[in-house]
N, CA and C atoms of all chains as a GROMACS GRO file, in nm:
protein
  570
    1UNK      N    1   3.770   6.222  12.700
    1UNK     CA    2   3.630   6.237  12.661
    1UNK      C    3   3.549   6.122  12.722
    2UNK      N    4   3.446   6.181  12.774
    2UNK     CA    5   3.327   6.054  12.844
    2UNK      C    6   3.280   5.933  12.750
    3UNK      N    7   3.261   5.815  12.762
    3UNK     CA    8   3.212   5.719  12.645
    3UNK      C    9   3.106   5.771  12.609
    4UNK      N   10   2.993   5.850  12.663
    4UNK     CA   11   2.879   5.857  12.621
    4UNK      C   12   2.892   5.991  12.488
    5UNK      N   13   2.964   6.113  12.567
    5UNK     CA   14   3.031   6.212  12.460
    5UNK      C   15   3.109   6.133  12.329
    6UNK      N   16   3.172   6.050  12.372
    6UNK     CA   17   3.291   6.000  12.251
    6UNK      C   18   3.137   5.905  12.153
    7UNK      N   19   3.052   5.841  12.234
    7UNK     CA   20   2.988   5.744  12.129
    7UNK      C   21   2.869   5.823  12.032
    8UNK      N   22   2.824   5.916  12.127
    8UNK     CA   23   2.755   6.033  11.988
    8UNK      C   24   2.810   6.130  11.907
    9UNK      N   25   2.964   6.146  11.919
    9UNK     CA   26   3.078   6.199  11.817
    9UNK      C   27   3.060   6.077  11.734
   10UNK      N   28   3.084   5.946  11.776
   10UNK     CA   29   3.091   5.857  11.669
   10UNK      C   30   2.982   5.828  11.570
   11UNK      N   31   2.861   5.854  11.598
   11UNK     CA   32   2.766   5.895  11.551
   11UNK      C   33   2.728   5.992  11.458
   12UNK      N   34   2.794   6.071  11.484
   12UNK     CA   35   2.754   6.206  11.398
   12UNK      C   36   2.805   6.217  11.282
   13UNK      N   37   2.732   6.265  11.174
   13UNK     CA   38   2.766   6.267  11.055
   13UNK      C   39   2.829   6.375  11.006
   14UNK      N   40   2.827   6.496  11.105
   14UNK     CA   41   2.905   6.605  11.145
   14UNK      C   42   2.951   6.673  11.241
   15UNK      N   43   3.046   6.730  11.217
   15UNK     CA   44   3.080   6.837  11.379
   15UNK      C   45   3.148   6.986  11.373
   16UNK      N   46   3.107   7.027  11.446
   16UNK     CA   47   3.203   7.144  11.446
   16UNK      C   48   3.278   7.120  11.554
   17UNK      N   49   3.391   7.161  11.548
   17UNK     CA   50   3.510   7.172  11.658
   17UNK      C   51   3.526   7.344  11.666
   18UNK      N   52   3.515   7.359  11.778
   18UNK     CA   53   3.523   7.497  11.826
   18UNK      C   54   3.613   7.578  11.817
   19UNK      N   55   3.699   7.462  11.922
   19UNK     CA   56   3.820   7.565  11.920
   19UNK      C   57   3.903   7.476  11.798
   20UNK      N   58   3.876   7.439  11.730
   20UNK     CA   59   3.933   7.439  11.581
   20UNK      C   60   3.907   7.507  11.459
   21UNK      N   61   3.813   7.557  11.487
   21UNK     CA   62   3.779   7.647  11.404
   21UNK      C   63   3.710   7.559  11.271
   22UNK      N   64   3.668   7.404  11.295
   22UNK     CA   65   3.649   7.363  11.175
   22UNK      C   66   3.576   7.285  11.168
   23UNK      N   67   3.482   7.223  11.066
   23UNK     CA   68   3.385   7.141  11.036
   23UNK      C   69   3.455   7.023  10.981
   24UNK      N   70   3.392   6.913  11.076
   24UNK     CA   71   3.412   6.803  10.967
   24UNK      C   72   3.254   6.682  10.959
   25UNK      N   73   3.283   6.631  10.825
   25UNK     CA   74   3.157   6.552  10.770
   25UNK      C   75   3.221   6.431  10.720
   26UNK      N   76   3.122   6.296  10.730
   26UNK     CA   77   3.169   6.193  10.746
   26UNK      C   78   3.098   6.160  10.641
   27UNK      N   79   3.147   6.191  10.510
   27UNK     CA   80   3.075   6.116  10.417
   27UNK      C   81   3.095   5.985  10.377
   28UNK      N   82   3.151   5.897  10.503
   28UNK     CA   83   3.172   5.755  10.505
   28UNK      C   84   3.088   5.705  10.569
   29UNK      N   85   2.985   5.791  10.658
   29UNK     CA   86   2.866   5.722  10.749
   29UNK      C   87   2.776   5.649  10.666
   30UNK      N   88   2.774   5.539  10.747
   30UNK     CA   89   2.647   5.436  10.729
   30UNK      C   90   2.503   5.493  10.670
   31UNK      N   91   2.476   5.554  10.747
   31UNK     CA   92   2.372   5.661  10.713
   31UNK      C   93   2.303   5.677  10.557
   32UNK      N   94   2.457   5.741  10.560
   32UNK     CA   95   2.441   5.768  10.404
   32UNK      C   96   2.463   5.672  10.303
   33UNK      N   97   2.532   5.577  10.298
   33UNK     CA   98   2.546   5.512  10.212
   33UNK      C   99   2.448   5.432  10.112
   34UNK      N  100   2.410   5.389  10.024
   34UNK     CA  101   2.305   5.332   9.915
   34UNK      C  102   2.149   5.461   9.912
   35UNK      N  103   2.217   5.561   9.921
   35UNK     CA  104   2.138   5.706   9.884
   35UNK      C  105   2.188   5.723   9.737
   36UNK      N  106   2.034   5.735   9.708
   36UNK     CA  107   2.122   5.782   9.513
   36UNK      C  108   2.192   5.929   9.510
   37UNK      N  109   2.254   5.938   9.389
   37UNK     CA  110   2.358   6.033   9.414
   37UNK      C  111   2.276   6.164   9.459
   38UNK      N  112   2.165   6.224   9.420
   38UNK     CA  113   2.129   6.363   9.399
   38UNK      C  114   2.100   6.322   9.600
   39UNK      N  115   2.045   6.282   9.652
   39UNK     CA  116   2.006   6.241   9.796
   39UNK      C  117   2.174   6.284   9.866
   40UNK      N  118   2.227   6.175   9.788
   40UNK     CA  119   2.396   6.204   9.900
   40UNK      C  120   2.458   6.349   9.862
   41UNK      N  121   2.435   6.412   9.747
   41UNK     CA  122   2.468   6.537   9.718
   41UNK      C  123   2.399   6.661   9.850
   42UNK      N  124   2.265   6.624   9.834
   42UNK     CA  125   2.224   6.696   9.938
   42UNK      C  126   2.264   6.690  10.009
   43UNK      N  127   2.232   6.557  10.070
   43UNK     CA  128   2.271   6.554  10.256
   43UNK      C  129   2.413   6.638  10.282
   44UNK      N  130   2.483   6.584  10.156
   44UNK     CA  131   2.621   6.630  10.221
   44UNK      C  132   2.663   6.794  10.239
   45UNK      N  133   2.540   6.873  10.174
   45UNK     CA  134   2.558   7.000  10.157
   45UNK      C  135   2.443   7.069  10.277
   46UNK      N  136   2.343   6.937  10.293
   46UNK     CA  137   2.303   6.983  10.430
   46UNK      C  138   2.408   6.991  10.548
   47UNK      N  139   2.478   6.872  10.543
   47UNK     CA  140   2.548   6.868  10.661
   47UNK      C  141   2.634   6.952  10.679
   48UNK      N  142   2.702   7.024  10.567
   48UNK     CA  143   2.786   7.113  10.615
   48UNK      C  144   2.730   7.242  10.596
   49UNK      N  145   2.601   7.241  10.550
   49UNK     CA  146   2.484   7.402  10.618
   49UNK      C  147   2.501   7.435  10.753
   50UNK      N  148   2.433   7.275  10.809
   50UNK     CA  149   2.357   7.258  10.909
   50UNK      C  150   2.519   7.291  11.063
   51UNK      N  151   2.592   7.254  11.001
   51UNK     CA  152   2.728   7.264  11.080
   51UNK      C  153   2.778   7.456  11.086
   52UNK      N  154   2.758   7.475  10.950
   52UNK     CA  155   2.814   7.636  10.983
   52UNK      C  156   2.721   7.712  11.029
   53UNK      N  157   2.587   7.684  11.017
   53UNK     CA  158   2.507   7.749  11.120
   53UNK      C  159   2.544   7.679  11.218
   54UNK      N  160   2.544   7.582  11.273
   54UNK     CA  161   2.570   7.536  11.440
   54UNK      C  162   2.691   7.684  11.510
   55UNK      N  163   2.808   7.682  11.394
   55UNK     CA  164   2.922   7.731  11.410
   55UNK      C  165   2.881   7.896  11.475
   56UNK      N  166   2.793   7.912  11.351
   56UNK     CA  167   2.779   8.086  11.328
   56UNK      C  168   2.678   8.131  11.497
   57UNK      N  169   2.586   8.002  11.523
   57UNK     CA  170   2.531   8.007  11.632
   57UNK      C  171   2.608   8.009  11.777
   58UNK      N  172   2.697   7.927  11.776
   58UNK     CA  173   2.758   7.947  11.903
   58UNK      C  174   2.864   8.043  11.954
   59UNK      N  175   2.848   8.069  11.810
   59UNK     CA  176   3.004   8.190  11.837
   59UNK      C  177   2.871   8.387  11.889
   60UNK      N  178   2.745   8.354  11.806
   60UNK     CA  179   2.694   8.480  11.783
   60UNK      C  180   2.536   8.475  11.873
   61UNK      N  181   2.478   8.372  11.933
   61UNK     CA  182   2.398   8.398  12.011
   61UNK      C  183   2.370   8.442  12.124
   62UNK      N  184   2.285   8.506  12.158
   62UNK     CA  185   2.326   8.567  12.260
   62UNK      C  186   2.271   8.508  12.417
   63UNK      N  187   2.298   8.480  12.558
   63UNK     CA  188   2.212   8.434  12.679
   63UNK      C  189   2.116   8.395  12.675
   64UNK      N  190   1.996   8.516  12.631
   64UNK     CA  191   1.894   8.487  12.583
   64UNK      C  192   1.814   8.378  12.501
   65UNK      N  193   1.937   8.404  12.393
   65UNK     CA  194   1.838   8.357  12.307
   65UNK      C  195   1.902   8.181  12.330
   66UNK      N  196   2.013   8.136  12.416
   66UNK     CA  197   2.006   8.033  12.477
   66UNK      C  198   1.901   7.950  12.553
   67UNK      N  199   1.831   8.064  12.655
   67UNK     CA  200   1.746   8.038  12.703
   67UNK      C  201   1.649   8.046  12.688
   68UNK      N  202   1.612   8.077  12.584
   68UNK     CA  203   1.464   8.099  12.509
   68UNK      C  204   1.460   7.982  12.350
   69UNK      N  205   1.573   7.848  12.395
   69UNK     CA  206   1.518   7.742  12.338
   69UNK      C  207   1.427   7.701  12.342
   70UNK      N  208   1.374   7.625  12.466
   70UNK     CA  209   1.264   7.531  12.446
   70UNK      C  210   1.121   7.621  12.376
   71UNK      N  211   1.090   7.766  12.401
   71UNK     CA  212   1.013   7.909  12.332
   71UNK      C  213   1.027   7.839  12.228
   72UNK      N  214   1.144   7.882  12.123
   72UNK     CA  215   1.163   7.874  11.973
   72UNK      C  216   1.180   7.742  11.967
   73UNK      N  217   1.174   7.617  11.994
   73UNK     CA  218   1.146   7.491  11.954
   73UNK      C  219   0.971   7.478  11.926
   74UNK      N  220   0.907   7.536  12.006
   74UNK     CA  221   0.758   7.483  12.003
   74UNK      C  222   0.747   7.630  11.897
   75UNK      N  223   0.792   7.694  11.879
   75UNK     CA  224   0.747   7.783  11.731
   75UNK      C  225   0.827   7.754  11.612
   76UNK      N  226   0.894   7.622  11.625
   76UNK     CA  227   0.964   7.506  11.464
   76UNK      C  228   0.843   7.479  11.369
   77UNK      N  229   0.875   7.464  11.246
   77UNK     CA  230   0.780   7.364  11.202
   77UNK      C  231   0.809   7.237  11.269
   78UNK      N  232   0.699   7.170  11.291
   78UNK     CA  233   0.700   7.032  11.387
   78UNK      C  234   0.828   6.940  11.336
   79UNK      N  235   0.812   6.852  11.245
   79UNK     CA  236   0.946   6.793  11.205
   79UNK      C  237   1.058   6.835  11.241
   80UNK      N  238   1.081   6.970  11.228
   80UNK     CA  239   1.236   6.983  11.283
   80UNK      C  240   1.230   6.962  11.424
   81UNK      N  241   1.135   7.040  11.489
   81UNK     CA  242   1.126   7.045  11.643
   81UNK      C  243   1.158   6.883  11.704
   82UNK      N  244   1.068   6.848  11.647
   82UNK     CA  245   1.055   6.685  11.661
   82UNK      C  246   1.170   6.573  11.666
   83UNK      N  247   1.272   6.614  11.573
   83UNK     CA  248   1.363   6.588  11.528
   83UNK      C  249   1.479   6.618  11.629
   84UNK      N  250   1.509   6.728  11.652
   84UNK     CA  251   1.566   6.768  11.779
   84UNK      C  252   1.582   6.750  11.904
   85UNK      N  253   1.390   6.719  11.970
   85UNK     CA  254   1.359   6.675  12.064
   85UNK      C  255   1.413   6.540  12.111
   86UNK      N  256   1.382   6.455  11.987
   86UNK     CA  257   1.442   6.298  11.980
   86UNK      C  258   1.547   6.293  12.000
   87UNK      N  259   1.656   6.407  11.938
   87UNK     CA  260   1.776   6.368  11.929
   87UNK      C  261   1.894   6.327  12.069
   88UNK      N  262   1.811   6.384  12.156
   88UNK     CA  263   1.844   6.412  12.274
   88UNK      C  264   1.951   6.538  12.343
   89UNK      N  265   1.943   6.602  12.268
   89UNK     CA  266   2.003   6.724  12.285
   89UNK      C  267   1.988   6.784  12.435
   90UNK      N  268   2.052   6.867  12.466
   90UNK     CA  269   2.061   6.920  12.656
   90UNK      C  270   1.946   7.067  12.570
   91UNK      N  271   1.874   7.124  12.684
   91UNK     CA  272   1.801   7.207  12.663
   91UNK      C  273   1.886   7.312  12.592
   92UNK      N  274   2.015   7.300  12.668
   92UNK     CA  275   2.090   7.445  12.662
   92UNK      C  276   2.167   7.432  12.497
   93UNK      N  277   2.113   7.346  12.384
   93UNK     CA  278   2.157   7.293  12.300
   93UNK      C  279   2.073   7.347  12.182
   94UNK      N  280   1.948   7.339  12.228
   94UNK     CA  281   1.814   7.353  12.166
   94UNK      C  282   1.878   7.463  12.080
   95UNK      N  283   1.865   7.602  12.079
   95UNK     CA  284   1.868   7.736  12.013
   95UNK      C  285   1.946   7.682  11.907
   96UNK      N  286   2.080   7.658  11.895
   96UNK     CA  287   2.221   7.627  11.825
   96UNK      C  288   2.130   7.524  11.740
   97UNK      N  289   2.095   7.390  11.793
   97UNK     CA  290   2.047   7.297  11.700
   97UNK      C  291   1.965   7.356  11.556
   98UNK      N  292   1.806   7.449  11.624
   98UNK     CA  293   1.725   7.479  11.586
   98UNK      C  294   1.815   7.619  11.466
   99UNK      N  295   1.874   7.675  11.477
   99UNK     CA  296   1.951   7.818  11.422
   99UNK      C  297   2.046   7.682  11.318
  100UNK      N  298   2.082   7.627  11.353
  100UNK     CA  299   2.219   7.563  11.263
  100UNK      C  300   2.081   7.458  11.152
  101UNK      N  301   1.950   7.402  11.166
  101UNK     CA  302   1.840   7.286  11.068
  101UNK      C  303   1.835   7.441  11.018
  102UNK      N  304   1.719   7.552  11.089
  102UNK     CA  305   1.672   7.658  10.986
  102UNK      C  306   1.776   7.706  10.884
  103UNK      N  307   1.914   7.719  10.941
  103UNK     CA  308   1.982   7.766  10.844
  103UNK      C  309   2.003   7.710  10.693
  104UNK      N  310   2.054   7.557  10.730
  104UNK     CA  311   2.058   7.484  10.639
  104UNK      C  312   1.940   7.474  10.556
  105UNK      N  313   1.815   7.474  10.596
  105UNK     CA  314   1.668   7.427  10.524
  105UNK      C  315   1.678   7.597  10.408
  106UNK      N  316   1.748   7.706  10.504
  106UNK     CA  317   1.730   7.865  10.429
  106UNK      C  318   1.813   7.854  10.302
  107UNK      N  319   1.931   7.806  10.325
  107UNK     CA  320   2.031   7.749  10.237
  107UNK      C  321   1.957   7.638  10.091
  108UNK      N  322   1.948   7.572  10.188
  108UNK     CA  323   1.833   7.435  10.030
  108UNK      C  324   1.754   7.516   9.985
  109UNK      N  325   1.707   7.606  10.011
  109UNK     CA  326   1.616   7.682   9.980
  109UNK      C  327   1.619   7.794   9.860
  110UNK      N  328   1.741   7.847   9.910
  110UNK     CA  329   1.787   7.972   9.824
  110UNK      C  330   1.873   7.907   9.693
  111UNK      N  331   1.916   7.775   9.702
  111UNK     CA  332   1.984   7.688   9.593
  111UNK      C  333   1.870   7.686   9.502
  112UNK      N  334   1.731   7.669   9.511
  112UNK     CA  335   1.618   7.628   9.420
  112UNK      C  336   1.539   7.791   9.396
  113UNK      N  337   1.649   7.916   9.432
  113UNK     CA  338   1.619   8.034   9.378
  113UNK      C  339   1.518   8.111   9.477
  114UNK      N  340   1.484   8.043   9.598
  114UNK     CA  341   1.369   8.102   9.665
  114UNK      C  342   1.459   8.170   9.794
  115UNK      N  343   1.434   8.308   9.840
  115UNK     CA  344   1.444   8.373   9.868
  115UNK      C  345   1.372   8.423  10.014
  116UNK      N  346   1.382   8.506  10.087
  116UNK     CA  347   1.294   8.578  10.200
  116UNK      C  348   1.232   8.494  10.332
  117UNK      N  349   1.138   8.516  10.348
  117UNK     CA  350   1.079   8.459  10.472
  117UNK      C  351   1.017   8.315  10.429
  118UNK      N  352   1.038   8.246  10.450
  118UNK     CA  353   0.937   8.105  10.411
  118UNK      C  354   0.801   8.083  10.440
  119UNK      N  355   0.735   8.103  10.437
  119UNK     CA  356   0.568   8.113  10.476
  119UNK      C  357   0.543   8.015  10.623
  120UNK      N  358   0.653   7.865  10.600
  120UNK     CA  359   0.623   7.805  10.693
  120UNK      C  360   0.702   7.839  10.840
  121UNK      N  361   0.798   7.906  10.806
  121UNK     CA  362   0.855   7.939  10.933
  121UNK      C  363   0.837   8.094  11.021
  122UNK      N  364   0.877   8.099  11.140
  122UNK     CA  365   0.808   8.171  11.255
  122UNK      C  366   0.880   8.294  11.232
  123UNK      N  367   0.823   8.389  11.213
  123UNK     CA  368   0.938   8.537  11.214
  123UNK      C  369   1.058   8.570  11.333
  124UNK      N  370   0.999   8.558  11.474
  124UNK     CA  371   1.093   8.533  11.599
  124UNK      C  372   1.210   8.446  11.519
  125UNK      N  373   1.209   8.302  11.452
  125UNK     CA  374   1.317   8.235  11.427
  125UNK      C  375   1.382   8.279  11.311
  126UNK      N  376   1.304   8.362  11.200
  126UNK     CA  377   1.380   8.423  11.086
  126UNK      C  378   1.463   8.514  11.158
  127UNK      N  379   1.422   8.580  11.238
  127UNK     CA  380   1.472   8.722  11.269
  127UNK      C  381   1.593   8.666  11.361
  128UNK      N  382   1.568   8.582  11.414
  128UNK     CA  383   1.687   8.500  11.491
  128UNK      C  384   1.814   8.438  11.433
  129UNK      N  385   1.798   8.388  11.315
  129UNK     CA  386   1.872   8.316  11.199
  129UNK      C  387   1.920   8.439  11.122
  130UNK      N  388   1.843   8.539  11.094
  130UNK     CA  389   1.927   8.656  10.996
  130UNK      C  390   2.002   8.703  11.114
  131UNK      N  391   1.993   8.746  11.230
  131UNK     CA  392   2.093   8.808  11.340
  131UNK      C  393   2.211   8.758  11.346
  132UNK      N  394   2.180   8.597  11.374
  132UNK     CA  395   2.300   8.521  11.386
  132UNK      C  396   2.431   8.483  11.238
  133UNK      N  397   2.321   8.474  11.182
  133UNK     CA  398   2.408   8.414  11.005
  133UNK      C  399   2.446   8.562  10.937
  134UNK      N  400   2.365   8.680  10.977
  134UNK     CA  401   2.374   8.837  10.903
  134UNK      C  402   2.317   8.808  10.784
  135UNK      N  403   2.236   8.705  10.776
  135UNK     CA  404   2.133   8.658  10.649
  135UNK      C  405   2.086   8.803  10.588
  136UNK      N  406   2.108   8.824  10.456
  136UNK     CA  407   2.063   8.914  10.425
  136UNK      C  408   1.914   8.953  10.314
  137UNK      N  409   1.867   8.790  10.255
  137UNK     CA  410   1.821   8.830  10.189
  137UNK      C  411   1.648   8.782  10.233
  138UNK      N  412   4.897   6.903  12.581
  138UNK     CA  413   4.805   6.920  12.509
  138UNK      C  414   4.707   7.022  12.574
  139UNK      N  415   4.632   7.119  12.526
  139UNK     CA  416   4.509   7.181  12.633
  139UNK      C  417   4.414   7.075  12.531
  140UNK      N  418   4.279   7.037  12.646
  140UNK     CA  419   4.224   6.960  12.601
  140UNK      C  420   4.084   7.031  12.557
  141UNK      N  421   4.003   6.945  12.461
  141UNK     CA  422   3.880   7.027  12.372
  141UNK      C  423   3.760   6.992  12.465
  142UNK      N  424   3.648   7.079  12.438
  142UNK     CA  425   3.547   7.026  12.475
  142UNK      C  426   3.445   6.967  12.388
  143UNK      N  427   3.417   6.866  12.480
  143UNK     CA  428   3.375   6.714  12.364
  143UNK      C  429   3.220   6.819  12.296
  144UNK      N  430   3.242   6.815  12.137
  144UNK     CA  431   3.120   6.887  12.055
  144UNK      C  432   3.029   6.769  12.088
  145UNK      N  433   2.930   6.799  12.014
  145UNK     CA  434   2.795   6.704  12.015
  145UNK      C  435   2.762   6.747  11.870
  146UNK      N  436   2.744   6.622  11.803
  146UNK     CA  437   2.787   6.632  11.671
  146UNK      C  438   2.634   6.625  11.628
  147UNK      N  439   2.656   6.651  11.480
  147UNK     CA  440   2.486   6.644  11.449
  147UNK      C  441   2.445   6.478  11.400
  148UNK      N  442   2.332   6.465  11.494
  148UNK     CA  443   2.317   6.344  11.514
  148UNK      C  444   2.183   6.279  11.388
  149UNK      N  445   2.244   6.210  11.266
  149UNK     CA  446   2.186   6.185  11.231
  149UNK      C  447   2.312   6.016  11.188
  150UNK      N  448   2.118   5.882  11.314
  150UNK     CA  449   2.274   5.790  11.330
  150UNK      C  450   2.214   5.688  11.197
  151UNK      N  451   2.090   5.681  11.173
  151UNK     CA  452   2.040   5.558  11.069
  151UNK      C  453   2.002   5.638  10.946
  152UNK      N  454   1.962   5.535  10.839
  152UNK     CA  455   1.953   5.545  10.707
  152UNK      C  456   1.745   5.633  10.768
  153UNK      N  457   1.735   5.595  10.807
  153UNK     CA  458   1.542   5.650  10.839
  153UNK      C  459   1.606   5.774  10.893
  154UNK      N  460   1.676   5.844  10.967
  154UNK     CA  461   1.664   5.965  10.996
  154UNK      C  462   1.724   6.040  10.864
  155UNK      N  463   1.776   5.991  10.790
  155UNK     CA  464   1.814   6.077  10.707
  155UNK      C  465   1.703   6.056  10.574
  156UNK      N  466   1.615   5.932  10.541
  156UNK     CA  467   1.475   5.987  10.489
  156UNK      C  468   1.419   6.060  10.551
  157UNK      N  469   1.433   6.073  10.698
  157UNK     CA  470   1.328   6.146  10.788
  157UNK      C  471   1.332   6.326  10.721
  158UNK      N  472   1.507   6.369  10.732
  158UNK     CA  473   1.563   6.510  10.733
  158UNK      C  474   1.512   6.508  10.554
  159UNK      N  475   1.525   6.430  10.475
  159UNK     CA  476   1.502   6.463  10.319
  159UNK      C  477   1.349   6.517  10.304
  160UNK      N  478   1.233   6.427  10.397
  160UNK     CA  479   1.110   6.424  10.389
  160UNK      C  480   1.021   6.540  10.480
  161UNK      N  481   1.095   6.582  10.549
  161UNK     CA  482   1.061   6.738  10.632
  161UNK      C  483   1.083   6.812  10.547
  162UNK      N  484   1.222   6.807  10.438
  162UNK     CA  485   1.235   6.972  10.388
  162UNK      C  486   1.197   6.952  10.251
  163UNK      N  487   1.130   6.850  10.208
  163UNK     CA  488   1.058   6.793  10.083
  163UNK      C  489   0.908   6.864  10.129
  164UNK      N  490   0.855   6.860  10.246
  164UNK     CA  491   0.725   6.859  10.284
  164UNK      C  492   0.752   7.031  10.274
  165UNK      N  493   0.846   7.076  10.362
  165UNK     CA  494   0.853   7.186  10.384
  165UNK      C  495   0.826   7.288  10.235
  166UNK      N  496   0.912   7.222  10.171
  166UNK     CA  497   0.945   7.347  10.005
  166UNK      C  498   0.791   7.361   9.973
  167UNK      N  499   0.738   7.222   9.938
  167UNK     CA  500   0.580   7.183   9.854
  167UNK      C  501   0.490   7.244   9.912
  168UNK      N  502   0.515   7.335  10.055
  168UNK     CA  503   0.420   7.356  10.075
  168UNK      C  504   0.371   7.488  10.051
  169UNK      N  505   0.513   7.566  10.002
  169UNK     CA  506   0.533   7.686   9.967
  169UNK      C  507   0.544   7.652   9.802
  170UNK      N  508   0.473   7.558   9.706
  170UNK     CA  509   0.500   7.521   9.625
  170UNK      C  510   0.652   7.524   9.512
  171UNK      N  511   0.751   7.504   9.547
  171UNK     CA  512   0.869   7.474   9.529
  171UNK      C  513   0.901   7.353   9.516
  172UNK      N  514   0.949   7.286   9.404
  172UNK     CA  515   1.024   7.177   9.354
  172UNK      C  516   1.115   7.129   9.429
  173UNK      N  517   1.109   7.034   9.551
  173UNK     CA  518   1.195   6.946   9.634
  173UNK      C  519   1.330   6.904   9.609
  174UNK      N  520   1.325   6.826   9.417
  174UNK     CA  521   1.397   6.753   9.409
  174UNK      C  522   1.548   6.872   9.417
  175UNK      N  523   1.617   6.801   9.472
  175UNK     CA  524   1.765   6.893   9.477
  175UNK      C  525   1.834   6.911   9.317
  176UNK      N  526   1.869   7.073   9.311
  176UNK     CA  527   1.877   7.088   9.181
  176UNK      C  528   2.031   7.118   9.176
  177UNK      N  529   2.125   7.044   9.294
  177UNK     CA  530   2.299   7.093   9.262
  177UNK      C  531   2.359   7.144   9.248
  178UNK      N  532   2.485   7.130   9.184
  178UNK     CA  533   2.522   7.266   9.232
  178UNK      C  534   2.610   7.306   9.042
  179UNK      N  535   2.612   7.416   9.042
  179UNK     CA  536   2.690   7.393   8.886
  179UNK      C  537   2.754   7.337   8.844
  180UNK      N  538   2.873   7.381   8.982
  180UNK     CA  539   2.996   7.303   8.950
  180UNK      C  540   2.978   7.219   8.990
  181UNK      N  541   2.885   7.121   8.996
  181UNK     CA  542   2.905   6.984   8.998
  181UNK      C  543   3.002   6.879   8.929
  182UNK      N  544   3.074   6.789   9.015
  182UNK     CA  545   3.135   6.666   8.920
  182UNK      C  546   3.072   6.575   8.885
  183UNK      N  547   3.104   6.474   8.817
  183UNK     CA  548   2.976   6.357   8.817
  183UNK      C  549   2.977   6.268   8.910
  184UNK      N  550   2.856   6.271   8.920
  184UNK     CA  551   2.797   6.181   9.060
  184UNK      C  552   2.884   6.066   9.095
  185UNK      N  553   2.934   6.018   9.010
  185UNK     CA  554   3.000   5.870   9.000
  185UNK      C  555   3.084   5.920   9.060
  186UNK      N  556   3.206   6.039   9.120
  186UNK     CA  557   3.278   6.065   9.161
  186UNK      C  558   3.287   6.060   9.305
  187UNK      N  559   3.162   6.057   9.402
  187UNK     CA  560   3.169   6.010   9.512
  187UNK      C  561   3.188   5.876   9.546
  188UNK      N  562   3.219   5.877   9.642
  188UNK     CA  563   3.284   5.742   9.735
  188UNK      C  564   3.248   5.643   9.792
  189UNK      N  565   3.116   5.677   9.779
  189UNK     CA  566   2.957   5.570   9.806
  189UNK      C  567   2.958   5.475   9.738
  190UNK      N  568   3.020   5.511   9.571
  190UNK     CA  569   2.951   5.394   9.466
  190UNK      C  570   3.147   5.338   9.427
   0.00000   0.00000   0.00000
């Protein structure tokens, strides 16, 4: 593995492994640590949202909708987009990133009983996220 | 061994990006008026049971 690949694995507070078929979360990261509990509860249930959408994304998107990242980044709510942009992600990264935050945010979402389209997000990316996840509700 | 291809993990590396990710989907819920604070999970254990404290 390249140092630069190996030092943003070391970084990450999650991953999916592909051909492992499996998620892992580092609830030993720095990051997180001196978060009160309900904060580290989340995160940690973000992170492994935000991972099985990554998962459900790379296994189920299609060319397209690879290449019609940087499109569905500028139709994010800004923060996430933003967030992504920074992260330094490869273009060809964008879709997966953006499909694996919406998922997770759909997820926090449906925990507090709320349901359907979110008012703040773009139908192209709902309709993109139910394709990929088979989101049904 | 066959060897993996290096993932790119989700990059959240400081304590500010992860106020950052709490304070987007805090902004996000309120705006659809929905209660932010995280409401857990049933089966919850007690908090004290993580590895943080």
């Amino acid at each position: 593995m390249a140092p630069t690949d190996r030092r943003g694995l070391a970084d990450a507070v999650g991953v999916w492994i592909e051909e492992l078929r499996l998620v892992l979360v580092d609830a030993g990261h720095p990051a997180l640590s001196d978060l009160d509990d309900q904060s580290f509860e989340m995160m940690l249930a973000r992170i492994a949202w935000h991972e099985w959408g990554h998962a459900l994304s790379v296994v189920r998107a299609e060319t397209e909708d690879i290449a019609d990242g940087e499109r569905l980044l500028a139709l994010a709510p800004r923060g996430v987009s933003e967030r992504i942009r920074r992260a330094g992600y490869r273009r060809s990264q964008f879709t997966h990133e953006l499909v694996a935050d919406i998922y997770a945010l759909l997820m926090s979402r449906r925990r507090r009983g709320e349901t359907g389209k979110p008012p703040w997000l773009d139908d192209r990316i709902y309709q993109l996220v139910r394709r990929i996840s088979t989101w049904n509700d | 061994m066959e060897r993996l291809t290096p993932p790119k993990g989700y990059t959240v590396t400081t304590k500010q990006d992860v106020e950052e990710i709490i304070a987007i989907e805090a902004e996000l819920l309120r705006s659809e008026g929905v209660d932010p604070r995280w409401p857990g999970f049933p089966e919850d254990r007690k908090p004290e049971d993580h590895q943080q404290k």
